[in-house]
C-alpha positions in Angstrom: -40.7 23.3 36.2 -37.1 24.7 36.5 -36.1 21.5 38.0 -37.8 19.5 35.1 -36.3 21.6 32.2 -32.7 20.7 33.9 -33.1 17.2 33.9 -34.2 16.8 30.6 -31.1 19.5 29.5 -28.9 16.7 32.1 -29.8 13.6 30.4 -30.1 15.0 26.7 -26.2 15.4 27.8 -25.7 12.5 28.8 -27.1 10.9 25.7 -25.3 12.8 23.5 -21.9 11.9 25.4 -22.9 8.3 25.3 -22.8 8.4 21.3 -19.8 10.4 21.5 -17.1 8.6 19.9 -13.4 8.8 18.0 -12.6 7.8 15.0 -9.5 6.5 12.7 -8.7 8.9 9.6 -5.6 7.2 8.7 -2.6 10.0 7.5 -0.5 7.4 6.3 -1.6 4.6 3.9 -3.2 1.5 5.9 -1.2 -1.2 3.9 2.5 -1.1 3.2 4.7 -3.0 1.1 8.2 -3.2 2.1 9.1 -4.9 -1.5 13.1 -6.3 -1.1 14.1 -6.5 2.5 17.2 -8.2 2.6 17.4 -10.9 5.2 18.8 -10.1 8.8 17.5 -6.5 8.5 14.3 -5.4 10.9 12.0 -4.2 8.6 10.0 -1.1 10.1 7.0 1.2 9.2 5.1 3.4 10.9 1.2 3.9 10.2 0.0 7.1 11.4 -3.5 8.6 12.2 -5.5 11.0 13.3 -9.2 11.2 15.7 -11.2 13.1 13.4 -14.1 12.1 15.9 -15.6 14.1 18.5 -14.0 12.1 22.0 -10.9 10.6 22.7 -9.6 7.4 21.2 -7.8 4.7 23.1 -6.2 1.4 21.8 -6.9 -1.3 23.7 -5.2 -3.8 22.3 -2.6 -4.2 18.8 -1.5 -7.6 18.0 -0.3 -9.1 14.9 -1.2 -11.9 13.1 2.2 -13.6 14.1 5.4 -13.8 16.6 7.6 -12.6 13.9 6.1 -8.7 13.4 6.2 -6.6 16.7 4.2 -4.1 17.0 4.4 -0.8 19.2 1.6 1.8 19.7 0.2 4.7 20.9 -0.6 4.4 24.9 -2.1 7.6 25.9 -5.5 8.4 25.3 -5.7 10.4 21.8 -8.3 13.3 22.3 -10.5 14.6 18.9 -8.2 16.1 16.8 -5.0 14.3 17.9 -2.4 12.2 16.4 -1.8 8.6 17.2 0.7 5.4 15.5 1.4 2.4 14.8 4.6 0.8 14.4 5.7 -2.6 12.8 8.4 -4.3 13.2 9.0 -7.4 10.7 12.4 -9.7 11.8 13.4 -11.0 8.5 16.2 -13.4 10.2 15.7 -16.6 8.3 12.6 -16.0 6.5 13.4 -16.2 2.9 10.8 -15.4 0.2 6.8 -13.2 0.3 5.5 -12.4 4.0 2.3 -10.8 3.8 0.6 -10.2 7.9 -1.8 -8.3 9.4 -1.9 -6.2 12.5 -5.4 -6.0 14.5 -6.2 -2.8 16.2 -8.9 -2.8 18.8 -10.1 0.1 20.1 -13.2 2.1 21.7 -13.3 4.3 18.1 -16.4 4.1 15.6 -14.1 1.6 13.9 -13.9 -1.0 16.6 -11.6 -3.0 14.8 -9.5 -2.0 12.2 -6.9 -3.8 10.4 -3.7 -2.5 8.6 -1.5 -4.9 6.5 2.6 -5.1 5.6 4.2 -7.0 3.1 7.4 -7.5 1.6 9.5 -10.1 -0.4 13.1 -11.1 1.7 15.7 -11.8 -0.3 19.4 -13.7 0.9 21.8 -11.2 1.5 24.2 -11.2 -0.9 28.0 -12.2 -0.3 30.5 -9.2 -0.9 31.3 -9.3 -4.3 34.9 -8.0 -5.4 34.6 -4.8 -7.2 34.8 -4.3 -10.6 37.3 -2.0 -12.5 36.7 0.7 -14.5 37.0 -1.1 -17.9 34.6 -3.7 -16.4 31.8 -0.9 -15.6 32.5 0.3 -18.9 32.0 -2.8 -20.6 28.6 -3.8 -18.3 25.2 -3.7 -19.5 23.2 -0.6 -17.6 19.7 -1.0 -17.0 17.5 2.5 -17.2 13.9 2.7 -16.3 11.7 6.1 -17.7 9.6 5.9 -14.3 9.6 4.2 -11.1 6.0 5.3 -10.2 2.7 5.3 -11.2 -0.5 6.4 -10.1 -3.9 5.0 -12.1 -6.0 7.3 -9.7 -9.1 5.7 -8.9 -10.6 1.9 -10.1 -13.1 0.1 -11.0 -13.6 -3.1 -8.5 -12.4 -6.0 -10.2 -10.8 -3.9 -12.9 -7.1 -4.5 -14.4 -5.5 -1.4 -15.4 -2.1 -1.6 -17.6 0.7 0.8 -17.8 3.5 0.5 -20.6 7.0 1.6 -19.6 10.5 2.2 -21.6 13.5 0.3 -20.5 16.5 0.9 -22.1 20.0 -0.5 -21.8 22.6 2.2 -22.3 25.6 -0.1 -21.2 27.9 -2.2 -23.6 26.8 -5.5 -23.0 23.1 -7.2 -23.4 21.1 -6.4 -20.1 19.1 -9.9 -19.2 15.8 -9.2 -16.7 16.2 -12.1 -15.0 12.9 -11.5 -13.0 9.8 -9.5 -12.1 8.9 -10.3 -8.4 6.2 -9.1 -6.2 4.6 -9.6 -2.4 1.0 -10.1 -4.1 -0.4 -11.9 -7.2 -2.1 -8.3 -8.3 0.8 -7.3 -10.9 1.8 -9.6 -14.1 4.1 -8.4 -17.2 4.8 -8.3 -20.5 7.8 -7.7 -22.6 8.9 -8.4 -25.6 12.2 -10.2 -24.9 14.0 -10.6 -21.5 17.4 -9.6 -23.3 18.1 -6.3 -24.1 21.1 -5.6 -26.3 23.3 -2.7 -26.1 22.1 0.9 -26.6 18.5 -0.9 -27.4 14.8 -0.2 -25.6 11.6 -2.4 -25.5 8.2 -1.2 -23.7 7.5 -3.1 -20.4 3.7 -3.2 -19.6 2.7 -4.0 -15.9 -0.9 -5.3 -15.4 -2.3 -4.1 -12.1 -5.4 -5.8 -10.2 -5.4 -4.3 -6.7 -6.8 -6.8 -4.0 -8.1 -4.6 -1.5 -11.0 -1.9 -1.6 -9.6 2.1 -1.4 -6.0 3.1 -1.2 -3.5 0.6 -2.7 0.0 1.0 -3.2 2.2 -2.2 -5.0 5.7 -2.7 -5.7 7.1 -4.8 -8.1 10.9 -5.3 -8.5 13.1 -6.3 -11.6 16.3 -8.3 -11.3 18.8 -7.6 -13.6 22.6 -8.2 -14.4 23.4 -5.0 -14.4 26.3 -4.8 -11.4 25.6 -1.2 -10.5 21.6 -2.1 -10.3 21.0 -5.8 -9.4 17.0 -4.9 -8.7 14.9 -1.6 -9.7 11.8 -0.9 -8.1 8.7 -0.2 -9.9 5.3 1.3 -7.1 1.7 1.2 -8.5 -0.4 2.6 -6.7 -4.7 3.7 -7.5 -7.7 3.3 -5.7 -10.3 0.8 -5.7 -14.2 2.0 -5.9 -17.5 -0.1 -6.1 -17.9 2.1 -9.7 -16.6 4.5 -11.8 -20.2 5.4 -13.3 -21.5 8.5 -12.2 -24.7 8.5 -10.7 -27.6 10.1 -13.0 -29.1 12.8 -11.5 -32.5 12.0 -12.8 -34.8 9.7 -11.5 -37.5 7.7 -13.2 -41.2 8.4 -12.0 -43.3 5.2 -11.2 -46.3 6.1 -13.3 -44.9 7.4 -16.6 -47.5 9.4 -18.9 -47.1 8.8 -22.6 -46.4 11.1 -25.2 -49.4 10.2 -27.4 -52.4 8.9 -27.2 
């Protein structure tokens, strides 16, 4: 009987170590955009995680979705509770223009395969420029910006959210947004006029349509001809859920009785 009541006690171990398993609970967002990355500079980020499973987690394999992004990785095995990384490495030598790739984790976790994304927009590097004088500063348009950031907080799937900003041009000369350029397709604007005269505002309104499901973070840049500020920075960031309705906690009952007869 004692012998029994261990072997059952053995293998009920064993079956609960064979379903055992890590798993990925990203610290770090799983999708980075670089925006401008001037060409000739190495372009890195680092995605970190943590096991939030219940054994250890060990990457078999990393590999990216092409010969230009190198990617480095944790080698040890990362036990429950630990911290692991990835790093990417994008060479922008003579890649002008959006890269969007993908780096493939493999891995004994829950999450067999996950995938984490980097993007950017490389830009030519621009040729020294001789510096302007003091009366030439003076006399320059300046571009100004109320925010750089915004969060929508969490949305709809297939939903486009809008945010209106204030852009001002407290230089002397008219400030001319030459451009509005992004790594995805997911953020459009509109303004008014793409000449600002001097001490004058106008209200910019970015469109945001996030591709991917949960965390998103987008960066869209403006190119102006303000010399102090040739590009400004502008992150969106919100994320994406099947619905925003809240689920009623009433159910219907199959038969219903009515209220009269």
């Amino acid at each position: 009987m004692i012998k029994r009541i261990a072997s059952v006690a053995f293998l009920s171990f064993l079956t609960l170590g064979a379903f055992a398993q890590g798993a990925f609970k990203f610290t770090s967002e799983d999708k980075h955009d670089f925006g401008i990355v001037e060409e000739g500079v190495q372009a890195e980020y680092e995605f970190q995680f943590d096991n939030s499973g219940d054994a250890p987690i060990v990457l078999t394999d990393v590999r990216a979705s092409c010969g230009c992004t190198t990617p480095s990785w944790t080698k040890d095995p990362i036990p429950p509770g630990g911290k692991g990384s990835i790093k990417a490495s994008y060479n922008s030598t003579g890649r002008i223009g959006v890269f969007n790739k993908s780096i493939t984790i493999t891995s004994n976790a829950s999450e067999g395969s996950k995938v984490v994304y980097i993007k950017g927009i490389v830009v030519k590097k621009e040729e020294p420029k001789p510096a302007l004088t003091p009366k030439e500063l003076k006399a320059a348009p300046k571009f100004s910006i109320d925010k750089n950031t915004h969060s929508f907080g969490k949305i709809e799937r297939g939903q486009k959210v809008a945010q209106k900003f204030t852009v001002k041009n407290t230089g002397k000369s008219p400030l001319a947004l030459s451009s509005f350029q992004s790594a995805c397709s997911c953020i459009s604007h509109t303004l008014a006029s793409d000449t600002i005269a001097p001490g004058k505002s106008a209200v910019l309104e970015l469109t945001y349509n996030p591709t991917f499901d949960g965390k998103n973070s987008d960066i869209v840049s403006i190119f102006t001809n303000d010399p102090s500020n040739p590009y400004v920075s502008v992150t969106l960031s919100g994320e994406v859920v099947e619905s925003l309705s809240a689920p009623t906690p009433l159910k219907e009952e199959k038969n219903t009785v009515p209220f009269g007869k």
